[in-house]
C-alpha positions as CSV (number, residue, x, y, z in Angstrom):
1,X,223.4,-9.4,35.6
2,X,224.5,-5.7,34.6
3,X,225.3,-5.5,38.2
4,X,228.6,-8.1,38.0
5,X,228.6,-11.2,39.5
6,X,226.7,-11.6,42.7
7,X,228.5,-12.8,46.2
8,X,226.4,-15.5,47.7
9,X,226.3,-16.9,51.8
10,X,224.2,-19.2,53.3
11,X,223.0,-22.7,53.3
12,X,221.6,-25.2,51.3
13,X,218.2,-23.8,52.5
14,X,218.6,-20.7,51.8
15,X,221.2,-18.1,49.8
16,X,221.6,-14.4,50.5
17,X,222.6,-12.8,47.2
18,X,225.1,-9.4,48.4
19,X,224.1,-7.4,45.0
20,X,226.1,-4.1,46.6
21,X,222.5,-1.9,47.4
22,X,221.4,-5.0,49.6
23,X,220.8,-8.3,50.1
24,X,218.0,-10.2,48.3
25,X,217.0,-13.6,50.4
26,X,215.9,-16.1,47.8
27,X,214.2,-19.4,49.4
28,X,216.0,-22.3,47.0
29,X,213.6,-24.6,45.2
30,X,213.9,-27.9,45.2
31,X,214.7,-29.0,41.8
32,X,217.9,-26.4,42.4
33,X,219.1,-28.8,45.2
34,X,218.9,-31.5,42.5
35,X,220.9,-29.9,40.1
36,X,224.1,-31.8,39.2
37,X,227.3,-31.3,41.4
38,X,228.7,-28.9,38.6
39,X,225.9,-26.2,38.6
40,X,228.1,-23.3,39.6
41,X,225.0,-23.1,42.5
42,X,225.4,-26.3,43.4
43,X,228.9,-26.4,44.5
44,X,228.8,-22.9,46.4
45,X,226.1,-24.0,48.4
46,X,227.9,-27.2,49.2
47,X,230.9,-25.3,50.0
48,X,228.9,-22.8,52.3
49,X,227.2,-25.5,53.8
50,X,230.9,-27.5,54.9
51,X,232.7,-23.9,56.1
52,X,229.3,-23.2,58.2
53,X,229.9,-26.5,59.9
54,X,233.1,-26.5,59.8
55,X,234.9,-25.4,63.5
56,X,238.3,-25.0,61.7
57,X,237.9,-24.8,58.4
58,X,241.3,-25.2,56.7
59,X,242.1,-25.8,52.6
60,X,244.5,-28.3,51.4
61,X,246.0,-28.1,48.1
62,X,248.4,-31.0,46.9
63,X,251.7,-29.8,47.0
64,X,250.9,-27.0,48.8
65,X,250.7,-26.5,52.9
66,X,247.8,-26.3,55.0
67,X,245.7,-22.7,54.8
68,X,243.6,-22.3,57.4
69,X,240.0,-20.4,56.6
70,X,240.1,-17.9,59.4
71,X,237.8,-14.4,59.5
72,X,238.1,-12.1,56.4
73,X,241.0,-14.3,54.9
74,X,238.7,-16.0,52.1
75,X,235.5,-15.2,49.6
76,X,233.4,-17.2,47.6
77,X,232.1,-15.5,44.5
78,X,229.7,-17.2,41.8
79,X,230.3,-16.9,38.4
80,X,228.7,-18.4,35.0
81,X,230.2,-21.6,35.1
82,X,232.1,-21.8,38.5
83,X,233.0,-20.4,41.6
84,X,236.0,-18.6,42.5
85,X,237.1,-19.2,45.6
86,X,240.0,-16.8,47.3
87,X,242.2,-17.6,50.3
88,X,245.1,-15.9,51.9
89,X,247.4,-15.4,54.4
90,X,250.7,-13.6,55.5
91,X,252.8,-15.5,52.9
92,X,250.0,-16.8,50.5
93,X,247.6,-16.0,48.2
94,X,245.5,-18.4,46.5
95,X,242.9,-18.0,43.7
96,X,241.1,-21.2,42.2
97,X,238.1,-22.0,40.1
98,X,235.7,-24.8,41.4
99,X,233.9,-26.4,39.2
100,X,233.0,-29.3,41.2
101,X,232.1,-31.1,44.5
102,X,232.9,-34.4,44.0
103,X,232.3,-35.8,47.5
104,X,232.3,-35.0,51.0
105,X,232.7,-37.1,54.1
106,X,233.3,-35.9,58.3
107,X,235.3,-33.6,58.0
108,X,236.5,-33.2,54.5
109,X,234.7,-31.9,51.1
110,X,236.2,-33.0,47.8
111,X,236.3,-30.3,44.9
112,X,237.5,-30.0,41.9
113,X,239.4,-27.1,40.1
114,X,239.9,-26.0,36.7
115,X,243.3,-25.3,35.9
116,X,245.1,-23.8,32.9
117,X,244.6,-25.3,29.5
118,X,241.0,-27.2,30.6
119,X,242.9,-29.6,32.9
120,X,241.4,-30.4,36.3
121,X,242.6,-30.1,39.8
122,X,241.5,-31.3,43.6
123,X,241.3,-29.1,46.4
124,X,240.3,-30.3,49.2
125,X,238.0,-28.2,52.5
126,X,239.0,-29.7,55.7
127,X,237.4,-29.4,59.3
128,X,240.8,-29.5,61.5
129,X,238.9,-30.7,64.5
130,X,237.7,-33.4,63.1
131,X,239.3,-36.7,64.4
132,X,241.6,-37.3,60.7
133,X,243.3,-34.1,61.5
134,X,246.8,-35.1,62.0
135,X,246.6,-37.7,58.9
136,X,245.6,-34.8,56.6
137,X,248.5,-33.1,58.0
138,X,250.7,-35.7,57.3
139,X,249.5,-36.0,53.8
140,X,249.8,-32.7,53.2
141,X,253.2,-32.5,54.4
142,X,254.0,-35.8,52.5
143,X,252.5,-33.5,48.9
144,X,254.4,-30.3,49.4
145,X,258.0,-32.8,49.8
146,X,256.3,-34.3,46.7
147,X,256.1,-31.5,44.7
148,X,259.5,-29.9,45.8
149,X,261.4,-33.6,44.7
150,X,259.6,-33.3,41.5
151,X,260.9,-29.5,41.1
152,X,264.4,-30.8,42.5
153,X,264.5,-33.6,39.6
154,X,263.2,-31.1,36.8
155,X,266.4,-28.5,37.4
156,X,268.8,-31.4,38.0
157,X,267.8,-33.6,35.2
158,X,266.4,-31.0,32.6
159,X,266.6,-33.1,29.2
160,X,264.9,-35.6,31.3
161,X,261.7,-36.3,31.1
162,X,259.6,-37.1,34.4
163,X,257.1,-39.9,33.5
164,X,256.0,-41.3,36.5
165,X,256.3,-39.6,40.1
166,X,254.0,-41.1,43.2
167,X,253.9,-40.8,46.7
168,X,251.2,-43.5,47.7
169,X,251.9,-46.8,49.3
170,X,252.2,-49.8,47.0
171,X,252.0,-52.8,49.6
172,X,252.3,-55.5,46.5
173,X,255.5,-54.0,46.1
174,X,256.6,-53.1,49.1
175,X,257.0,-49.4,48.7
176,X,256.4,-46.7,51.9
177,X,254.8,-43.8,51.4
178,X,256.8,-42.2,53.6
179,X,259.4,-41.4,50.4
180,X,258.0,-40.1,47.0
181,X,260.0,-41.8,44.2
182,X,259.9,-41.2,40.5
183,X,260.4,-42.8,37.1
184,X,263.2,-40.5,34.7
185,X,263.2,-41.3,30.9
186,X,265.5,-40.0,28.0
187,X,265.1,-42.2,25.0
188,X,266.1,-45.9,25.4
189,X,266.9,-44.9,29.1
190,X,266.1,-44.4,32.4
191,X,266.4,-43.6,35.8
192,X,264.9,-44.5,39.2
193,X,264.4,-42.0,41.8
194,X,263.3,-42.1,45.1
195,X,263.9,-38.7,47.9
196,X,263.6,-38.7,51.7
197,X,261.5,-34.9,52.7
198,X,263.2,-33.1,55.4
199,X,260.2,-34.3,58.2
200,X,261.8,-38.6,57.4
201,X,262.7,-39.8,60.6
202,X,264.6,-42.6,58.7
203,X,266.2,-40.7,56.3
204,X,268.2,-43.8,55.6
205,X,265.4,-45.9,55.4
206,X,264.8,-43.9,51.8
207,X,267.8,-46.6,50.5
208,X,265.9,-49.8,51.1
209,X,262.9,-48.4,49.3
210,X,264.9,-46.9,46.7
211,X,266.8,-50.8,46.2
212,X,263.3,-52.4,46.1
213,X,262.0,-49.3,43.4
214,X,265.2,-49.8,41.3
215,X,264.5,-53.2,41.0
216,X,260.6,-53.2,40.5
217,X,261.4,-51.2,37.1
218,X,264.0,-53.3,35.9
219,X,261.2,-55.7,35.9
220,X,258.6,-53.6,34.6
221,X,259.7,-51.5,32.2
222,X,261.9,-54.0,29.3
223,X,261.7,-51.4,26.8
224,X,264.1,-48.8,28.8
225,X,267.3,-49.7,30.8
226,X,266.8,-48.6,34.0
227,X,270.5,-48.2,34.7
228,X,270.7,-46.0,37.9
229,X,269.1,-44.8,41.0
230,X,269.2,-41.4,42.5
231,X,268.1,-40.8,46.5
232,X,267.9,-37.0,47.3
233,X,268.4,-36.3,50.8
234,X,268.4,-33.5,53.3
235,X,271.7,-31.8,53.6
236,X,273.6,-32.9,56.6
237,X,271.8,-36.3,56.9
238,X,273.1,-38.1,54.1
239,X,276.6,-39.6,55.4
240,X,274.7,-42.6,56.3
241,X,272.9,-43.3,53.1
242,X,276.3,-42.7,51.3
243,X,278.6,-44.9,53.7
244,X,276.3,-48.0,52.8
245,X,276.2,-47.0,48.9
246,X,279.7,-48.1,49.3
247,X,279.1,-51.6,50.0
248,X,276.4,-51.8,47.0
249,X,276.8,-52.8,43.7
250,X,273.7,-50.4,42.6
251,X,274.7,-48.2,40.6
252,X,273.8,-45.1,42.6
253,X,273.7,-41.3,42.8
254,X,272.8,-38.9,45.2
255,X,271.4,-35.1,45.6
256,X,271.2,-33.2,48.7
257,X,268.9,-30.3,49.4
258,X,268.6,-27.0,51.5
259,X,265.3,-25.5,53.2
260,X,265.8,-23.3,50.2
261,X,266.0,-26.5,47.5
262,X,269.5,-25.7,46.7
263,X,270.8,-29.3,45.4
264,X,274.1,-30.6,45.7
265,X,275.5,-33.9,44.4
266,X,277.5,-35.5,47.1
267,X,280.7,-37.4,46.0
268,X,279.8,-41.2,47.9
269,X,283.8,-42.0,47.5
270,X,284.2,-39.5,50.2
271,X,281.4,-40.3,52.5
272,X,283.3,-39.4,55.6
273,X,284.8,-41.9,58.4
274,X,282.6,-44.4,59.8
275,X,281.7,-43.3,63.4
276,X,281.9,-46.2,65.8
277,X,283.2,-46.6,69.0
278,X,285.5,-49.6,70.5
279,X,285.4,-49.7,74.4
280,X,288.7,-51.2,76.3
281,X,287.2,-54.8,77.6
282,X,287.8,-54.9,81.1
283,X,286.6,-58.9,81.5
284,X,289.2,-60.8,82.6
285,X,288.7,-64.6,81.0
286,X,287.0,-67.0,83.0
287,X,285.5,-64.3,85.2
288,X,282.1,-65.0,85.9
289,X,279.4,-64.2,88.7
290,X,278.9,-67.3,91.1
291,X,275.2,-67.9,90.3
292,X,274.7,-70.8,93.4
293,X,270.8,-71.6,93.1
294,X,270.0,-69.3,90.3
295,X,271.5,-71.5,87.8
296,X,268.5,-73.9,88.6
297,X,265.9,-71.1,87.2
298,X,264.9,-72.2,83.7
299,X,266.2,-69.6,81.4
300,X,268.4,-67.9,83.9
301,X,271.7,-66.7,82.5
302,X,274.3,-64.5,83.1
303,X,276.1,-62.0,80.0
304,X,279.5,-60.7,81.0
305,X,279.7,-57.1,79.8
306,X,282.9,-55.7,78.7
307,X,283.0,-52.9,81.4
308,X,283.7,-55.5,84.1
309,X,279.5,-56.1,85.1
310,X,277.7,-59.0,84.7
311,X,273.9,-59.0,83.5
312,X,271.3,-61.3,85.2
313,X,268.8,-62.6,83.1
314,X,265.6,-64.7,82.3
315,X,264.8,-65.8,78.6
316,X,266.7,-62.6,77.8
317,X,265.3,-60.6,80.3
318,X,267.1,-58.5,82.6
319,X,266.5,-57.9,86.3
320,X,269.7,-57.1,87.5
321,X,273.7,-56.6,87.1
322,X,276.3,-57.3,89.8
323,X,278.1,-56.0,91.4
324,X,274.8,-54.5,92.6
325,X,273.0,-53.9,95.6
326,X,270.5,-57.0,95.8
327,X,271.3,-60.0,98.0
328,X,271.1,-63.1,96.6
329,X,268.3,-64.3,97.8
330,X,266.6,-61.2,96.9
331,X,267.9,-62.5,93.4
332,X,266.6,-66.1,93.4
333,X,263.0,-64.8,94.5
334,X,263.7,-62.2,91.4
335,X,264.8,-64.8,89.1
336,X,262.0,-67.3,89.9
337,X,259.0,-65.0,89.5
338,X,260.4,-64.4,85.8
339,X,260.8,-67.3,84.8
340,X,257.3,-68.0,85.4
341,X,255.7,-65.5,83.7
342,X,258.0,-65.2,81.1
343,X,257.0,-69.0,80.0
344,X,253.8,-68.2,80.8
345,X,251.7,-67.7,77.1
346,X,249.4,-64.8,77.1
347,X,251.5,-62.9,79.7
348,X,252.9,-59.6,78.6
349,X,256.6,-60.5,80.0
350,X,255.8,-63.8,77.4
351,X,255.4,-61.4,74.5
352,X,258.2,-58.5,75.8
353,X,261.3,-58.4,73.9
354,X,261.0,-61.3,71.9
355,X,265.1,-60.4,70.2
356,X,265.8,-60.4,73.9
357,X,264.6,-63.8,74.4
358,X,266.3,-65.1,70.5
359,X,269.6,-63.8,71.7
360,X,269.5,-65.8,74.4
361,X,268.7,-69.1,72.4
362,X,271.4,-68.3,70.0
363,X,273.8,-67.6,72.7
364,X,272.5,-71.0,74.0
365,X,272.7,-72.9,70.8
366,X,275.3,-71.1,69.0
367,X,276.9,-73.9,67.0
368,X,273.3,-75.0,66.1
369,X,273.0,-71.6,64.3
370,X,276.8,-72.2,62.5
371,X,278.9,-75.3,63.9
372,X,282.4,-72.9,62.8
373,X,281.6,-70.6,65.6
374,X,283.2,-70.9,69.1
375,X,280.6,-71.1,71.9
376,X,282.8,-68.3,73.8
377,X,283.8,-65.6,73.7
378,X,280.3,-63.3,72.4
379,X,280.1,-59.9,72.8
380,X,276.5,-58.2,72.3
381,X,276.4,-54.8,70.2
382,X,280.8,-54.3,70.2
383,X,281.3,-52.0,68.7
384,X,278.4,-49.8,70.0
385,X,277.5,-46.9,67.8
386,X,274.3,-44.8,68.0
387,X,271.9,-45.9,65.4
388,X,268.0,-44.8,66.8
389,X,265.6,-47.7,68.0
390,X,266.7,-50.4,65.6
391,X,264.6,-53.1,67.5
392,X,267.6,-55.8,66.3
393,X,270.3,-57.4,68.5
394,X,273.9,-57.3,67.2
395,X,276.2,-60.4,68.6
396,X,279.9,-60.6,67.9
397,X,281.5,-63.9,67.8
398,X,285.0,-65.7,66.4
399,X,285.2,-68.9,64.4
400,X,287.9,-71.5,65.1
401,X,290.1,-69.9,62.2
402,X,290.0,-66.4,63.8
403,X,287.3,-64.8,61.5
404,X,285.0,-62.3,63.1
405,X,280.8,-63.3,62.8
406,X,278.2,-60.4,63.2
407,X,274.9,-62.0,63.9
408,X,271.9,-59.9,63.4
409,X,269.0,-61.5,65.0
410,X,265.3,-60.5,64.6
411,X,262.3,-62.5,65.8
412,X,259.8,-60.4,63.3
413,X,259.6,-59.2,59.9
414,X,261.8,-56.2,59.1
415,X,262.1,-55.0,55.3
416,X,265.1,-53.1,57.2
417,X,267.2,-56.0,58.2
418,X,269.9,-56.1,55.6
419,X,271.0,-52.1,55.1
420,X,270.8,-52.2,59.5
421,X,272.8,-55.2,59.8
422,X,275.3,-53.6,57.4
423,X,275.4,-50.6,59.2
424,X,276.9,-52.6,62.4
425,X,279.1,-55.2,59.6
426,X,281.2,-52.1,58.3
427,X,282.1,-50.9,61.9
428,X,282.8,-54.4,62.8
429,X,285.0,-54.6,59.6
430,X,286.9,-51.9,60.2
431,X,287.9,-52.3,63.8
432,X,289.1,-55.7,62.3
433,X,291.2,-54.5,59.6
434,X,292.7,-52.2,62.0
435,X,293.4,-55.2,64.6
436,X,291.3,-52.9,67.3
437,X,289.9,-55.7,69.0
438,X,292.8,-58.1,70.4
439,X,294.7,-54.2,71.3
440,X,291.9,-53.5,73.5
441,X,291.4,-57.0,74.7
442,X,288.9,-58.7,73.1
443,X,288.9,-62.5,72.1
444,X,291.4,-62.7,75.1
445,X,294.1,-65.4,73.9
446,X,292.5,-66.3,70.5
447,X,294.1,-64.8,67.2
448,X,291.7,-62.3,65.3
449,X,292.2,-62.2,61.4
450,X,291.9,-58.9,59.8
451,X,289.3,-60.0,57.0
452,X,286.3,-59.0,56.4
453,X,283.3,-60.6,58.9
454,X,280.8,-62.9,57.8
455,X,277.9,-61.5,58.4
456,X,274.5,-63.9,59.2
457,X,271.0,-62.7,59.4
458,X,269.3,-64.7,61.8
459,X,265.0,-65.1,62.2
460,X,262.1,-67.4,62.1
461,X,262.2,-68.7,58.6
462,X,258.2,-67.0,57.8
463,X,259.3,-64.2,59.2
464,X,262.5,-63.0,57.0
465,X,260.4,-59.9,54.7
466,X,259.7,-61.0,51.1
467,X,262.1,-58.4,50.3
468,X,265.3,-59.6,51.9
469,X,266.8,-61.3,48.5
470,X,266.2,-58.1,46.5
471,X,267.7,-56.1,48.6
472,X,271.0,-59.0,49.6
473,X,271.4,-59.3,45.4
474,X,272.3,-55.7,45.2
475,X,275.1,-56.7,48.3
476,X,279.1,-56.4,47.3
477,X,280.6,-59.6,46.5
478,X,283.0,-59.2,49.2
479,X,280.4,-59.6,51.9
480,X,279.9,-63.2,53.1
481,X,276.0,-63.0,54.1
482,X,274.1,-66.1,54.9
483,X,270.3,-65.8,55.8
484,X,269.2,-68.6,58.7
485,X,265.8,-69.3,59.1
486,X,264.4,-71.0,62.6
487,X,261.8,-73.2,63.2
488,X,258.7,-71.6,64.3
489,X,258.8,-72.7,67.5
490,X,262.2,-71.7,68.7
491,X,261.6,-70.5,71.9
492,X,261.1,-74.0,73.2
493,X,263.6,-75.9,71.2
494,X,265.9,-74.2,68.5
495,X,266.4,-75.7,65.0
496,X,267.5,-74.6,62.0
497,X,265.2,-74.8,59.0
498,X,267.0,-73.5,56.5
499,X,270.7,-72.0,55.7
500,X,271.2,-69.8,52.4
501,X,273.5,-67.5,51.2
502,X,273.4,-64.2,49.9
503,X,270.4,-63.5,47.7
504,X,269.4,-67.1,47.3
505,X,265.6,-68.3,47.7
506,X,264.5,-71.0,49.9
């Protein structure tokens, strides 16, 4: 003991004690491997034991990056009542007191750490070749993000107080992971937060969870009015977040941040112009492939495509466009072998592109879906604008009074569905007040009012996500939304179960 504090390596078998004139082997009894996981002892032999193991021992700290455990970049030295355990690298250098090894599983030992004023801490020991590698990765990344929104809220709200901030999944509720959010209080108030890290593929997906957190404390919390929400956001990739703030009645606020955390509020009144493209249509009316046989196939159908081609498809389906080099009987042998397998159940083409196959009931049925809409003309995705994988089809059709109709059709559950479709409504809506379309030949003869589009969400009535009416009851007024719900089994006949509008429950 007059010697200092001894540096022990080994196994649970066996410890060598460095006491700087040698090393003294000491054979561990076994009453010492039954000592309690927070004999100092204890929880260096367990961590000696996992790094020994270990093929890439790493440490994971929350809020903190990944530290790999490589050659002469860590110790491990016992003390009284814990170990200190040392770690560093170019950038980093980390000092932490275990006290505790609360659990350990493949790949991953659990410990706890003392931190200042007797609270405790987790660290956790990682094997990055185990199999989990790339989800603690993920988690990590999804802590550090945590901690730097929580840092983020503390400077731009100081006389705030932070009383709840989370970033794990809440499926009752409907919340991602994917987005930290947080819970502001200042007296009889309150606000919700919610921040999209700079690694958010969706970084405007961070709205529809923020709508849906915004709401869940309303509900929870009746002593404090939750009167805003605030979405932080990377700098550069807000505009889209901010453009559909516009149409919202939430009261809303946002942040953007640097690489360095430097936050800026961002003025939503002057979210920038709405980027969306309207093609000339080169379709003359009327003009229409000569199908012969093909129109026989079951499902067969041909799309007219405002560039002048002409899609050939099955159920939805594409196989080919004329003009185009196929003959037509090449096209009939095409079309047949399709059909078939597409009606086949089980088949892969059966389950491919099921929005594919929906837009080409609706197109079918259309005044089943809403009896004010003209059959023709229908447009799919004008104007088109670039928005990622958004796995739902946008039609465009006119009523008999001249009113533009967006249809957003999707054949599964999307908690998405409203803020996506209202991406594609305000392009639509502001080609229309600019009288875009009939200039560049669209609706060809027909009269196309400059008012706002109505705007109707179309999917199987189980499969509209429970939180479609929270997010449709935080719509503007001035959007005329109307949910329609299909019968299960629409791909044989289609039927509308029910019809609601706005944020109204079936």
């Amino acid at each position: 003991g007059r010697m200092g504090s001894p540096y022990l390596h080994g196994d649970r078998e066996q410890l060598d004690v460095q006491l700087g004139f040698g090393t003294l082997r000491v054979q561990m009894a076994s009453a010492l491997l039954q000592l309690p996981p927070s004999t100092a002892v204890h929880v260096l032999a367990a961590i000696e034991q996992f790094l020994a193991s270990a093929r890439q021992p790493a440490l994971l700290e929350p809020g903190e990056q990944i530290l790999p455990l490589v050659k002469d970049s860590w110790s491990c030295e016992l003390r009284s009542s814990h170990v200190l355990l040392q770690a560093w690298d170019e950038r980093r250098n980390l000092s932490r007191r275990i006290v505790a090894a609360r659990e350990q599983t493949r790949g991953k030992l659990v410990l706890t750490v003392q931190l200042f004023g007797g609270k405790e801490g987790k660290l956790d020991l990682l094997d990055l070749a185990a199999p989990r590698t790339a989800e603690w990765k993920r988690r990590g990344v999804k802590l550090v993000f945590r901690e730097r929104f929580r840092q983020m809220l503390s400077r731009e709200f100081p006389e705030w107080r932070i009383a709840e901030l989370t970033a794990e999944a809440d499926l009752e509720h409907s919340l991602s992971p994917a987005y930290p959010r947080a819970l502001l209080r200042h007296g009889n108030r309150a606000i919700a937060a919610i921040g999209a890290g700079p690694e958010a593929l969706d970084v405007a997906g961070a709205l529809t969870f923020g709508l849906i957190w915004l709401d869940y404390l309303r509900g929870r919390e009746r002593k404090v009015a939750v009167d805003r929400l605030v979405v932080v956001a990377p700098a550069g990739r807000e505009r889209p977040i901010a453009q559909r703030a516009l149409f919202l009645i939430a009261p809303i606020e946002m942040l953007t941040y640097t690489e360095n955390d430097f936050a800026a509020r961002v003025d939503l009144a002057d979210a920038g112009n709405i980027d969306s493209a309207l093609e000339p249509c080169r379709l003359a009316p009327g003009e229409a492939f000569d199908a012969g046989e093909l129109d026989s196939v079951p499902g067969f159908e041909q799309v007219g495509r405002p560039d002048g081609t002409c899609s050939l498809r099955v159920h939805g389906l594409e196989f080919a466009a004329v003009p185009g080099s196929k003959r037509p009987a090449e096209l009939l042998v095409h079309a047949r072998e399709l059909s078939r397998l597409r009606s086949e159940k089980g088949s892969l083409l059966h389950e491919k592109d099921p929005e594919r196959w929906l837009e080409s009931e609706v197109r079918r049925n259309l005044q089943t879906v809403d009896a004010a809409l003209r059959t023709a003309p229908v447009y799919g995705q004008v104007p088109a604008f670039s928005a990622g994988a958004r796995g739902i089809v946008d039609l465009l059709a006119i009523d008999h009074a001249g009113q533009l109709a967006v249809l957003e059709l999707k054949a599964s559950g999307d908690i998405h569905l409203p803020l996506q479709a209202l991406d594609y409504w305000m392009r639509v809506s502001k080609h229309a007040e600019h009288c875009d379309f009939m200039g560049n030949g669209y609706f060809p003869g027909l009269s196309v009012s400059p008012q706002k589009p109505k705007l109707l969400l179309v999917a199987p009535s189980l499969e509209f996500h429970p939180s479609t009416e929270t997010i449709l009851g935080y719509f503007s007024p001035e959007i005329e939304v109307q949910r329609i719900g299909l019968a299960a089994d629409w791909r044989r006949y289609l039927r509308v179960m029910f019809r609601l509008t706005g944020a109204e429950r079936p």
